[in-house]
Backbone as a printed PyTorch tensor [residue, N CA C, xyz], in Angstrom:
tensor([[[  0.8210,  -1.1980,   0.0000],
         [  0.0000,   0.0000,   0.0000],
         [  0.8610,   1.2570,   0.0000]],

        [[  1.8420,   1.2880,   1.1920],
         [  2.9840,   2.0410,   1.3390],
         [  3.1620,   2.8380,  -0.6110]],

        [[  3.6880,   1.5600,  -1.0440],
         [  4.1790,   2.1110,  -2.2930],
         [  3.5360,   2.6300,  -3.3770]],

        [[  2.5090,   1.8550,  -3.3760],
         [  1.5590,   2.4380,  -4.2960],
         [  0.9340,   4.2240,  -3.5520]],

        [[  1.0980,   4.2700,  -3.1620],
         [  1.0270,   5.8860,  -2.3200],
         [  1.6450,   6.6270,  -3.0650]],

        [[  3.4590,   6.0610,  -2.6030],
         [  4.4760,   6.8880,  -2.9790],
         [  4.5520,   7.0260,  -4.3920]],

        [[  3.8050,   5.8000,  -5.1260],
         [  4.5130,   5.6470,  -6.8690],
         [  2.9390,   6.8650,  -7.6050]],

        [[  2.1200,   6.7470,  -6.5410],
         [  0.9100,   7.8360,  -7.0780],
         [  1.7760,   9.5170,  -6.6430]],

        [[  2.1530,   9.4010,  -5.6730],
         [  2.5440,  10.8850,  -5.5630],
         [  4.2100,  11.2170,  -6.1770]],

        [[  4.6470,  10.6520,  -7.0840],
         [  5.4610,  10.7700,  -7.9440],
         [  4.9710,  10.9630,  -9.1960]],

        [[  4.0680,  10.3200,  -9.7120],
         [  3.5440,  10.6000, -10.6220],
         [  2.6280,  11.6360, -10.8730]],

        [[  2.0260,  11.8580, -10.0280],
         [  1.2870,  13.3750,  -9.9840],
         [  2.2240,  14.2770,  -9.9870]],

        [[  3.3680,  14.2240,  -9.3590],
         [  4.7800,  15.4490,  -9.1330],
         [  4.8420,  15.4650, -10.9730]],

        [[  4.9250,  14.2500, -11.7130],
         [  5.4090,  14.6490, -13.1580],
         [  4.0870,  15.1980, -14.3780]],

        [[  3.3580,  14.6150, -13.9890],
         [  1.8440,  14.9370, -14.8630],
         [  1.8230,  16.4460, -14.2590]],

        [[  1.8360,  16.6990, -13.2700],
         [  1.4590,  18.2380, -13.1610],
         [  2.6940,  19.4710, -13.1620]],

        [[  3.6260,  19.1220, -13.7530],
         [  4.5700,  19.8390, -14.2240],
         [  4.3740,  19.8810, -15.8460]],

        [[  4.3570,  21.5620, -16.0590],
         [  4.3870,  21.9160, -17.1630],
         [  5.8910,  22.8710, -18.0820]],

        [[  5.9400,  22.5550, -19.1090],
         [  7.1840,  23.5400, -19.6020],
         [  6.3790,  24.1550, -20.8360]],

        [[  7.3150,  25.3870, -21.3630],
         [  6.9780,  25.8450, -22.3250],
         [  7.8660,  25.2020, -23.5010]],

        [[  6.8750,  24.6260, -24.6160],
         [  7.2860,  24.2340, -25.8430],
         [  9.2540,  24.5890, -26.7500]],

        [[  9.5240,  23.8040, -27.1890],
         [ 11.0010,  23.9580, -27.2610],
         [ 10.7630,  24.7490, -28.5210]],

        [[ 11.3530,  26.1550, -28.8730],
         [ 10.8460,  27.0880, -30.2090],
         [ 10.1080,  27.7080, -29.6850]],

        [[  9.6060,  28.4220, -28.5070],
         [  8.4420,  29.0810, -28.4650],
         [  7.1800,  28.9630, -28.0110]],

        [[  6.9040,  29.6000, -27.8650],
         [  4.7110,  29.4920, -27.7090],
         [  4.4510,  30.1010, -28.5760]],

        [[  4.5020,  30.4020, -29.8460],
         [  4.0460,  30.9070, -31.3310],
         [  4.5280,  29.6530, -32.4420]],

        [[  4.9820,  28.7310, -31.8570],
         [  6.0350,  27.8210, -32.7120],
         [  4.9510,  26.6250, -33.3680]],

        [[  4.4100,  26.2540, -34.5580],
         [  4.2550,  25.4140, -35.0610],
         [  2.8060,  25.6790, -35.9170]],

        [[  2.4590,  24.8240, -36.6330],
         [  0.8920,  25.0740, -37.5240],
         [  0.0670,  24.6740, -36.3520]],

        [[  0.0430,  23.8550, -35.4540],
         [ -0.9600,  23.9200, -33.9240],
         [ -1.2860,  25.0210, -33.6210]],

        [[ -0.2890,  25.8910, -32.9960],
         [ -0.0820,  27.3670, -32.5050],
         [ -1.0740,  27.8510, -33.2480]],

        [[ -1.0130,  27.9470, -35.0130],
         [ -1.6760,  28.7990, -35.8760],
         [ -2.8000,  28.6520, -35.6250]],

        [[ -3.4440,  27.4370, -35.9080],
         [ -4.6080,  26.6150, -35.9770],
         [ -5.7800,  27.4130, -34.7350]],

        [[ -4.8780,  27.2660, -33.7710],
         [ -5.7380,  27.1430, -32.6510],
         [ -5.5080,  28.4380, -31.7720]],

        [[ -4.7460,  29.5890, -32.2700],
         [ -4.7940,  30.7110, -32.3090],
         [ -5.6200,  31.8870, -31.1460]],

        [[ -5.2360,  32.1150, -30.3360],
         [ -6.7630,  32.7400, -29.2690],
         [ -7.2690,  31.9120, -28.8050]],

        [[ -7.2760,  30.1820, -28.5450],
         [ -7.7700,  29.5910, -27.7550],
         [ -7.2840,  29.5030, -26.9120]],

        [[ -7.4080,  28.8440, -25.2900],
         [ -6.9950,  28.3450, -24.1620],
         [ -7.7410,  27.0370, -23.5430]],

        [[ -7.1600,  26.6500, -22.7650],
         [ -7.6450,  25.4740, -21.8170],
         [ -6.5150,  24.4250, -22.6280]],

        [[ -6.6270,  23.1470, -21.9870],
         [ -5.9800,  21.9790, -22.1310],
         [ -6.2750,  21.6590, -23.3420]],

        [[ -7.8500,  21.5690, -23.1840],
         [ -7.9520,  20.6360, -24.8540],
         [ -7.0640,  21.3290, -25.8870]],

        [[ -7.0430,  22.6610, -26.2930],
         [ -7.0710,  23.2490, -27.3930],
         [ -4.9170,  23.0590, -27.0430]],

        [[ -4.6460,  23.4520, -26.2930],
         [ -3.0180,  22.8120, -25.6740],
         [ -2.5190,  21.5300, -26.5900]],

        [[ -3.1300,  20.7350, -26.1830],
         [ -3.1780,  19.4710, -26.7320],
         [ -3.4340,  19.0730, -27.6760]],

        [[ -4.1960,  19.7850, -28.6670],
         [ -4.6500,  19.4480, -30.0340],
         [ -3.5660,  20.6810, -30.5250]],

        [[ -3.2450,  21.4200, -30.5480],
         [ -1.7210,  22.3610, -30.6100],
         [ -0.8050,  21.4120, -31.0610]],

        [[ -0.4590,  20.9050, -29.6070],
         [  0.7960,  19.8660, -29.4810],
         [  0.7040,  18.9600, -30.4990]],

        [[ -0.2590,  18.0880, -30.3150],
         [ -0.7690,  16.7540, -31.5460],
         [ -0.5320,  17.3920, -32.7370]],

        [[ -0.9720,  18.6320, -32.9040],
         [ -0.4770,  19.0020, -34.8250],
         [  0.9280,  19.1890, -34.9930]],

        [[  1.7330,  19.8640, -33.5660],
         [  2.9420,  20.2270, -33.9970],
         [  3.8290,  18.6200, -33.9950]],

        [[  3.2370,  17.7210, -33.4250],
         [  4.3010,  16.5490, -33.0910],
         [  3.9260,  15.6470, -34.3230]],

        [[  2.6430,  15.6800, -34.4660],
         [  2.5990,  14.4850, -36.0880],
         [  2.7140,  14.7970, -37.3670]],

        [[  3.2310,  16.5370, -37.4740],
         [  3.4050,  16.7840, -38.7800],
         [  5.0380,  17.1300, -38.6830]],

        [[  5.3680,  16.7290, -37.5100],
         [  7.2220,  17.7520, -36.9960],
         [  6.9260,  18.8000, -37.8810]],

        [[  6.1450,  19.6810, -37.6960],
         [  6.6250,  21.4650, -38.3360],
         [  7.3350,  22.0770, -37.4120]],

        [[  6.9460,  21.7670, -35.9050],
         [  7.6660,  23.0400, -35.2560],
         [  9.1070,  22.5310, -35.0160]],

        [[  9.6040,  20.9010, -35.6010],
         [ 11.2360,  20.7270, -35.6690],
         [ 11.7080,  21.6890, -36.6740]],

        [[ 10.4980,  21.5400, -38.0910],
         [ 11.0510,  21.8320, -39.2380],
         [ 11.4320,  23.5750, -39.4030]],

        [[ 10.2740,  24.3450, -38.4590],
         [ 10.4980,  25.4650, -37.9440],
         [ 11.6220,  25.9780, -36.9870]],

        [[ 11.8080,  25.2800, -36.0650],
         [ 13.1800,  25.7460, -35.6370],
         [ 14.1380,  25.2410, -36.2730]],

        [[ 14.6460,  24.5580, -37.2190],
         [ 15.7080,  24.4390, -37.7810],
         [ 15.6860,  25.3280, -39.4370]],

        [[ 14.6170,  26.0090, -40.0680],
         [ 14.2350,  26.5020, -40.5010],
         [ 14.5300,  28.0460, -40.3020]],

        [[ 13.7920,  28.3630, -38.9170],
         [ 13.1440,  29.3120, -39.0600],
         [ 12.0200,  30.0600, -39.1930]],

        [[ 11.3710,  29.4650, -39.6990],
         [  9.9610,  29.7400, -40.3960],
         [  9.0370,  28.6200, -39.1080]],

        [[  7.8110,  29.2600, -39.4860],
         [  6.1570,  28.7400, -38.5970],
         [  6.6680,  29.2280, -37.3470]],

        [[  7.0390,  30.6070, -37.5340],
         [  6.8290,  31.3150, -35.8550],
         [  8.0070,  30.4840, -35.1090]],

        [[  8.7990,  29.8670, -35.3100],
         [  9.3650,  29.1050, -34.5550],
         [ 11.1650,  30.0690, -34.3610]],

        [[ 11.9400,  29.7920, -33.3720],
         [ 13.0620,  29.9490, -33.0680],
         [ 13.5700,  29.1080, -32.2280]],

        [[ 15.0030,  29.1330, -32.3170],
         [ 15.8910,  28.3600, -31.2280],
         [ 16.6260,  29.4470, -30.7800]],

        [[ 16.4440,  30.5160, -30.8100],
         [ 17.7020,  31.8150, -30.3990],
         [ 17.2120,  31.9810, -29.0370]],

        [[ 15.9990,  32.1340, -28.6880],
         [ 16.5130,  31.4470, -26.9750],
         [ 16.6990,  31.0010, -25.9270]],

        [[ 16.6510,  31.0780, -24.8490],
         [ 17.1610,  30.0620, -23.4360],
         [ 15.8320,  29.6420, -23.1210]],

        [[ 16.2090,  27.9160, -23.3750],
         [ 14.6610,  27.2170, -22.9700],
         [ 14.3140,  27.6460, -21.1700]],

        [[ 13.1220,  27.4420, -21.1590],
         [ 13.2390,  27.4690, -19.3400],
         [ 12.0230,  26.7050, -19.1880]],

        [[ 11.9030,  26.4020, -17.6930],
         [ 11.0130,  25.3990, -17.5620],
         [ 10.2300,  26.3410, -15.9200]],

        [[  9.0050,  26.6400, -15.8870],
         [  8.7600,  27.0580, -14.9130],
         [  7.6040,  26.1390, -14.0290]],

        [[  7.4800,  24.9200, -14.0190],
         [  6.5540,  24.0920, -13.3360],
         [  7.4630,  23.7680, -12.0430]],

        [[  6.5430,  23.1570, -11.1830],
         [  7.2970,  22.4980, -10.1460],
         [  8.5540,  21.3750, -10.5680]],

        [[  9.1260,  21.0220,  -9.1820],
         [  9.9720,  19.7380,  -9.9360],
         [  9.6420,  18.5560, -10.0900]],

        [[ 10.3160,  17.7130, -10.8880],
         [  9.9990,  16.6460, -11.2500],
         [  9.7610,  15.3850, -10.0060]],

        [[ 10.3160,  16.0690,  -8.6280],
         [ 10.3950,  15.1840,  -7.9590],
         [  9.5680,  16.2600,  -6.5440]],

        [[  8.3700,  15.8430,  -5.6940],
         [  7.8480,  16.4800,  -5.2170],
         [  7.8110,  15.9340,  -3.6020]],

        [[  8.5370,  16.1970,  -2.3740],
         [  8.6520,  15.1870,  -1.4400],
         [  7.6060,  15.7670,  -0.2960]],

        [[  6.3410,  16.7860,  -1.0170],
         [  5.4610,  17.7460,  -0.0900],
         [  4.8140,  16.5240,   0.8590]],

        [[  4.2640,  15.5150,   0.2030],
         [  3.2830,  15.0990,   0.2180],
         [  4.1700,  13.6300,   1.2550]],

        [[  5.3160,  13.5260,   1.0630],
         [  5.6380,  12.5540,   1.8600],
         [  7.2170,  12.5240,   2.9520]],

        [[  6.7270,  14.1520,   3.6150],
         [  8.2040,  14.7130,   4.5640],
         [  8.3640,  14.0730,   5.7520]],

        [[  7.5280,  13.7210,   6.1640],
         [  7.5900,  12.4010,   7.4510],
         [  7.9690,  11.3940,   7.0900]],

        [[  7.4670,  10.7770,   6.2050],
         [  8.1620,   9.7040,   6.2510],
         [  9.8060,   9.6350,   5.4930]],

        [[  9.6700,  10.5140,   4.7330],
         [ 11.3650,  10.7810,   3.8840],
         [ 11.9320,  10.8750,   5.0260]],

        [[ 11.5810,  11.9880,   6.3460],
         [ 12.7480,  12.2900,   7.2180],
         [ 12.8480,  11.1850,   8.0800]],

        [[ 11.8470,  10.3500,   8.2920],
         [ 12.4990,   9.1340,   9.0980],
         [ 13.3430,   8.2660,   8.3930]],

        [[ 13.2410,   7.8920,   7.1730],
         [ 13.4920,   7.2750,   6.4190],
         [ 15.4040,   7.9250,   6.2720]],

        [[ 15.7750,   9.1860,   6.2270],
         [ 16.6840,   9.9440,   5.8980],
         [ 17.3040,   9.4590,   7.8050]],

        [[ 16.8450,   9.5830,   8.3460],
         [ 17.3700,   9.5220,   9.8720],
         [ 17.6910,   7.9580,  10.5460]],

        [[ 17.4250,   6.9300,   9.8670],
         [ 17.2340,   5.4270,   9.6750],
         [ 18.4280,   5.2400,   8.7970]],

        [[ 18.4800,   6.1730,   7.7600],
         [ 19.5120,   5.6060,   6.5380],
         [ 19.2840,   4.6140,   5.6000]],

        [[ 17.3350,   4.5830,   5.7590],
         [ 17.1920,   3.3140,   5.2090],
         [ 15.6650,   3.2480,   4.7590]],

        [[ 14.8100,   3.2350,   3.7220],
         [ 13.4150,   3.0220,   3.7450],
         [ 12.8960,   2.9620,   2.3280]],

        [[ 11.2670,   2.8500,   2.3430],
         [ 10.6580,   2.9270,   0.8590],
         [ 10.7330,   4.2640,   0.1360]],

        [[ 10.7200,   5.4700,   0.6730],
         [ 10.7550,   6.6300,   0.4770],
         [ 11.9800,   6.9340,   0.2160]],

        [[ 13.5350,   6.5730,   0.9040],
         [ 14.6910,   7.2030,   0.3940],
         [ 14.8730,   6.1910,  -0.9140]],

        [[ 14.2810,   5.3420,  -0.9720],
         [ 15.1410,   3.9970,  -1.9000],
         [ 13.8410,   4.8850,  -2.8940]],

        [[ 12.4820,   5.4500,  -3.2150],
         [ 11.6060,   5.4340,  -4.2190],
         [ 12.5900,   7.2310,  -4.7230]],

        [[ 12.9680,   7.5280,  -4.2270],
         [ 13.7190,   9.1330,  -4.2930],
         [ 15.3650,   8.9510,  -4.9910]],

        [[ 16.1280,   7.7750,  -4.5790],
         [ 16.9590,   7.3140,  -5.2520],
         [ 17.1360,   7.1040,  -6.8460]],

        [[ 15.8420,   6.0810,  -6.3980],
         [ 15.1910,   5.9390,  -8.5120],
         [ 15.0580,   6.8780,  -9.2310]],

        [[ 14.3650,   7.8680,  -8.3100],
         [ 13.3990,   8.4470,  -9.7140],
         [ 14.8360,   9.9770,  -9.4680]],

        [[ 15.7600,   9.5170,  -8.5780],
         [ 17.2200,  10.5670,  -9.2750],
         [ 18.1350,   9.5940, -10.3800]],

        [[ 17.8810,   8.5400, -10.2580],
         [ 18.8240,   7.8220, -11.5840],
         [ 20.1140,   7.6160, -10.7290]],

        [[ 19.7780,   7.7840,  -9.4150],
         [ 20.7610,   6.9180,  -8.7740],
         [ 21.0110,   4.8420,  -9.5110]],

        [[ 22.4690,   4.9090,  -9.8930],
         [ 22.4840,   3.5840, -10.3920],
         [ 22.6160,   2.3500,  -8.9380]],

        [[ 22.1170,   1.3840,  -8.9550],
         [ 22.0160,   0.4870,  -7.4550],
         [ 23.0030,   0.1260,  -7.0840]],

        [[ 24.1000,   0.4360,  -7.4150],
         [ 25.6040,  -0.0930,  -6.8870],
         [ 25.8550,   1.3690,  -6.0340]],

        [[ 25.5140,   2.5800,  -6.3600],
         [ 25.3010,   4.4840,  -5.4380],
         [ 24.5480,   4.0390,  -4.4720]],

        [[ 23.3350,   3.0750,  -4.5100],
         [ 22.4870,   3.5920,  -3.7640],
         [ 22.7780,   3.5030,  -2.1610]],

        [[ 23.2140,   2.5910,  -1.9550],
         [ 23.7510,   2.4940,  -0.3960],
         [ 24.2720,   4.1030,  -0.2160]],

        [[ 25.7590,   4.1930,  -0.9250],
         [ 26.0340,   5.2710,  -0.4450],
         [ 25.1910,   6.4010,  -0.2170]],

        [[ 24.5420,   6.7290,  -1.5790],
         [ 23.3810,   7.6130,  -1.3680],
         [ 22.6670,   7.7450,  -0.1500]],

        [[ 22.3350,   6.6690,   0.0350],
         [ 21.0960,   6.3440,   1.8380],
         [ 22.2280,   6.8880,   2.7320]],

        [[ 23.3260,   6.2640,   2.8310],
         [ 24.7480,   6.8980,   3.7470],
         [ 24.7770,   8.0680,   4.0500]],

        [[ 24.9320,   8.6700,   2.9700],
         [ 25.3740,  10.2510,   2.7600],
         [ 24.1720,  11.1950,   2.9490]],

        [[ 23.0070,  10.5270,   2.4690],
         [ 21.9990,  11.6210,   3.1700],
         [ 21.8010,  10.8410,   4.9910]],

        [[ 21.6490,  10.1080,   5.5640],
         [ 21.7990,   9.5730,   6.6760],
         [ 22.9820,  10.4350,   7.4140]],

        [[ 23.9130,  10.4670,   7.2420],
         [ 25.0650,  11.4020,   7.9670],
         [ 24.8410,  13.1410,   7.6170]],

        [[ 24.0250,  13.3640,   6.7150],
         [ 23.9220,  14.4690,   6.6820],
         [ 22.2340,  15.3790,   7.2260]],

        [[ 22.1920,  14.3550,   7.7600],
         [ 20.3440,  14.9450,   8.0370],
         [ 20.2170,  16.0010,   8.7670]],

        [[ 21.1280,  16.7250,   9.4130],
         [ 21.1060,  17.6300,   9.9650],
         [ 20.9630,  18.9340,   9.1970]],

        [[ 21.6070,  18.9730,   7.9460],
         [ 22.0190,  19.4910,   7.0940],
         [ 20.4130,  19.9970,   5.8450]],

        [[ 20.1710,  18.1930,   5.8080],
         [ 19.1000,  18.1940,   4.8180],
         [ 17.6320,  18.9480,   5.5750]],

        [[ 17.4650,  18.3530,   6.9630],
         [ 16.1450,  18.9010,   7.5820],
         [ 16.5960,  20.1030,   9.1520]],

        [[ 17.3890,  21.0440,   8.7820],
         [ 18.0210,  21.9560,   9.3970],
         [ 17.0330,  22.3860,  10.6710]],

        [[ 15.4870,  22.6660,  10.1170],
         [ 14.5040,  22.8650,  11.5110],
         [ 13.1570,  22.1900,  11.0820]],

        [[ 12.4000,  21.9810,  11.8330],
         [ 11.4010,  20.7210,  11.9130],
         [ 10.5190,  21.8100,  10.6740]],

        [[ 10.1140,  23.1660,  10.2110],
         [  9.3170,  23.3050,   9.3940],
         [ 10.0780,  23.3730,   8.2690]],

        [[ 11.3760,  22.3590,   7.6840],
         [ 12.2280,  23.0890,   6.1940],
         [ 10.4660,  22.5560,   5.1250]],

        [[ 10.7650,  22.9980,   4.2750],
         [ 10.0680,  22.7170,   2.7010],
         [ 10.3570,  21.7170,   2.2890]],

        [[  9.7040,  21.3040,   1.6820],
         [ 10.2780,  19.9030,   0.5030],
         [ 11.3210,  20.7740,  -0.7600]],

        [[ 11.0370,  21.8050,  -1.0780],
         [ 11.5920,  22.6110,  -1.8470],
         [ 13.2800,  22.8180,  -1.3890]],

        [[ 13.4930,  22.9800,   0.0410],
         [ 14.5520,  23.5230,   0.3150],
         [ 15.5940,  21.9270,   1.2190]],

        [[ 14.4350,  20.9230,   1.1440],
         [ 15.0220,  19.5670,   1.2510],
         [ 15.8660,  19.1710,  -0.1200]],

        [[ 14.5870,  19.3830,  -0.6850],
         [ 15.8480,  19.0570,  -2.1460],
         [ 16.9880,  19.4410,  -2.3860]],

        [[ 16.9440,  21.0280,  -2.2230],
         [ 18.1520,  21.7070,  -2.7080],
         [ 19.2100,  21.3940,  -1.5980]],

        [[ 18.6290,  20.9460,  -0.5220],
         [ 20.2840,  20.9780,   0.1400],
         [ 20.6620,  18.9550,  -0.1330]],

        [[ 19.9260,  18.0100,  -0.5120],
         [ 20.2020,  16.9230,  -1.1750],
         [ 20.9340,  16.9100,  -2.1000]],

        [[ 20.6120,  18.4370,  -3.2130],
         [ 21.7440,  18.2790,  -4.3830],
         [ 23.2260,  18.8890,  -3.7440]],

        [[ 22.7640,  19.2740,  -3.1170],
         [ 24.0360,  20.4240,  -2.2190],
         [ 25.2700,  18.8660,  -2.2840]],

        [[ 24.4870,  18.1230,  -1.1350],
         [ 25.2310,  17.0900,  -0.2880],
         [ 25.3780,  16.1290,  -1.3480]],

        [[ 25.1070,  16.0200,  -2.5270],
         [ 25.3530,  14.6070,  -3.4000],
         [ 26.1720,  15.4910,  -3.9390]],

        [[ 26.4870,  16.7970,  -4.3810],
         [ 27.5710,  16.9890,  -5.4250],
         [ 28.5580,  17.2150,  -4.9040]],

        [[ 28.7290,  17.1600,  -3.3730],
         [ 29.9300,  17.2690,  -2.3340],
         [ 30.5310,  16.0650,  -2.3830]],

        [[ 29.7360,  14.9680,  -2.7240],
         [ 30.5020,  13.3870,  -2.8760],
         [ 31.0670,  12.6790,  -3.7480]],

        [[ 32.2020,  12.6500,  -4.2360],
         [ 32.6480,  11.8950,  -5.6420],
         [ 31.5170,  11.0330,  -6.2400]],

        [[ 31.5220,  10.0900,  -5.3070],
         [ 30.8340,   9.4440,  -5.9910],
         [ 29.1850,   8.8780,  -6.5020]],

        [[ 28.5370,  10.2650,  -6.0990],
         [ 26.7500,  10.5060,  -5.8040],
         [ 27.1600,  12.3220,  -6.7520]],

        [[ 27.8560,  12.9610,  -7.3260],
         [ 28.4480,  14.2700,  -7.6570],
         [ 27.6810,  13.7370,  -9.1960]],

        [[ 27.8120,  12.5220,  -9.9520],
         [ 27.5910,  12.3450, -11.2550],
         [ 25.6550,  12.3430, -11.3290]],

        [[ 25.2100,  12.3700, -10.6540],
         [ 23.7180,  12.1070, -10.2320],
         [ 22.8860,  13.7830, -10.2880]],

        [[ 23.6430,  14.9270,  -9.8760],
         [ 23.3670,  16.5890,  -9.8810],
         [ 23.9310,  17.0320, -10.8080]],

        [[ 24.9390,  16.6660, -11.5850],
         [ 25.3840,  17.6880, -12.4760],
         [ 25.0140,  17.7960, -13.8770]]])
C-alpha cells in the first residue's frame, strides 16, 4: 500500500509539471490553428499538430512557422520530484539511513544500485544538514540533497 502511495505521488509530481514548448509558444501550424484559444484541450490538439506533422522541428531548424531556437529554454513548473506530500516519512526514512521513500527518491534521481547504499549513507550522515529545523520545505530539502550529493565523488555524477 505504502508504495503504491508513494509511486501515485510521484507521478502526480510529473503529470502536473508543465514547460513551455522547445521554439516558443508561437512555434508550429498547432499554434496557428488554434490561435486565441486556451484550456488543455485546445493545448493538446496544438501539441498533436505540432508533433505528427514535426513542423515546429522543421520550424526551428528553418526558421519559419513562428518558430526559433535563439533562446534560453526554461522550464517554470514544479519539480519533477515532489517530497510535499511525503516529509515524514522521507525524514524518518533519511534519519534510519534506510526506507521505501529514500530507496523510491533514489530511482526516480537515476541513482544507479551499486550508489544507492552510499546515497542512503550520505543523506543519513547528513540529516542535519538536509532537515536543518522541523518546518524546512520539501523545496529547500531538495536543494540541500543536491548540495550534499555533489559534495561526494561518488553521488556528484547524479546533480550535475
Amino acid at each position: 500500500m505504502k508504495r503504491t502511495i508513494i509511486a501515485l505521488a510521484f507521478t502526480a509530481a510529473s503529470v502536473s509539471s508543465f514547460a513551455e514548448a522547445p521554439g516558443g509558444a508561437n512555434c508550429g501550424w498547432g499554434n496557428m490553428l488554434f490561435q486565441g484559444q486556451s484550456g488543455v484541450l485546445y493545448h493538446t490538439l496544438a501539441s498533436f499538430t505540432n508533433g505528427t506533422t514535426g513542423n515546429a522541428t522543421f520550424g526551428m531548424t528553418s526558421g519559419t512557422n513562428g518558430c526559433s531556437s535563439a533562446g534560453t529554454l526554461s522550464y517554470g513548473g514544479k519539480g519533477m520530484i515532489d517530497l510535499s506530500a511525503l516529509m515524514d516519512e522521507f525524514s524518518e526514512d533519511v534519519a534510519r539511513g534506510d526506507g521505501e521513500v529514500i530507496s523510491a527518491l533514489a530511482i526516480s534521481m537515476g541513482v544507479e544500485a551499486q550508489d544507492r547504499a552510499a546515497f542512503k549513507a550520505e543523506l543519513h550522515e547528513n540529516f542535519d544538514a538536509i532537515f536543518p529545523t522541523a518546518d524546512v520545505t520539501a523545496e529547500d530539502v531538495m536543494a540541500s540533497i543536491v548540495d550534499v550529493m555533489a559534495q561526494d565523488d561518488a553521488l556528484a555524477k547524479y546533480v550535475s
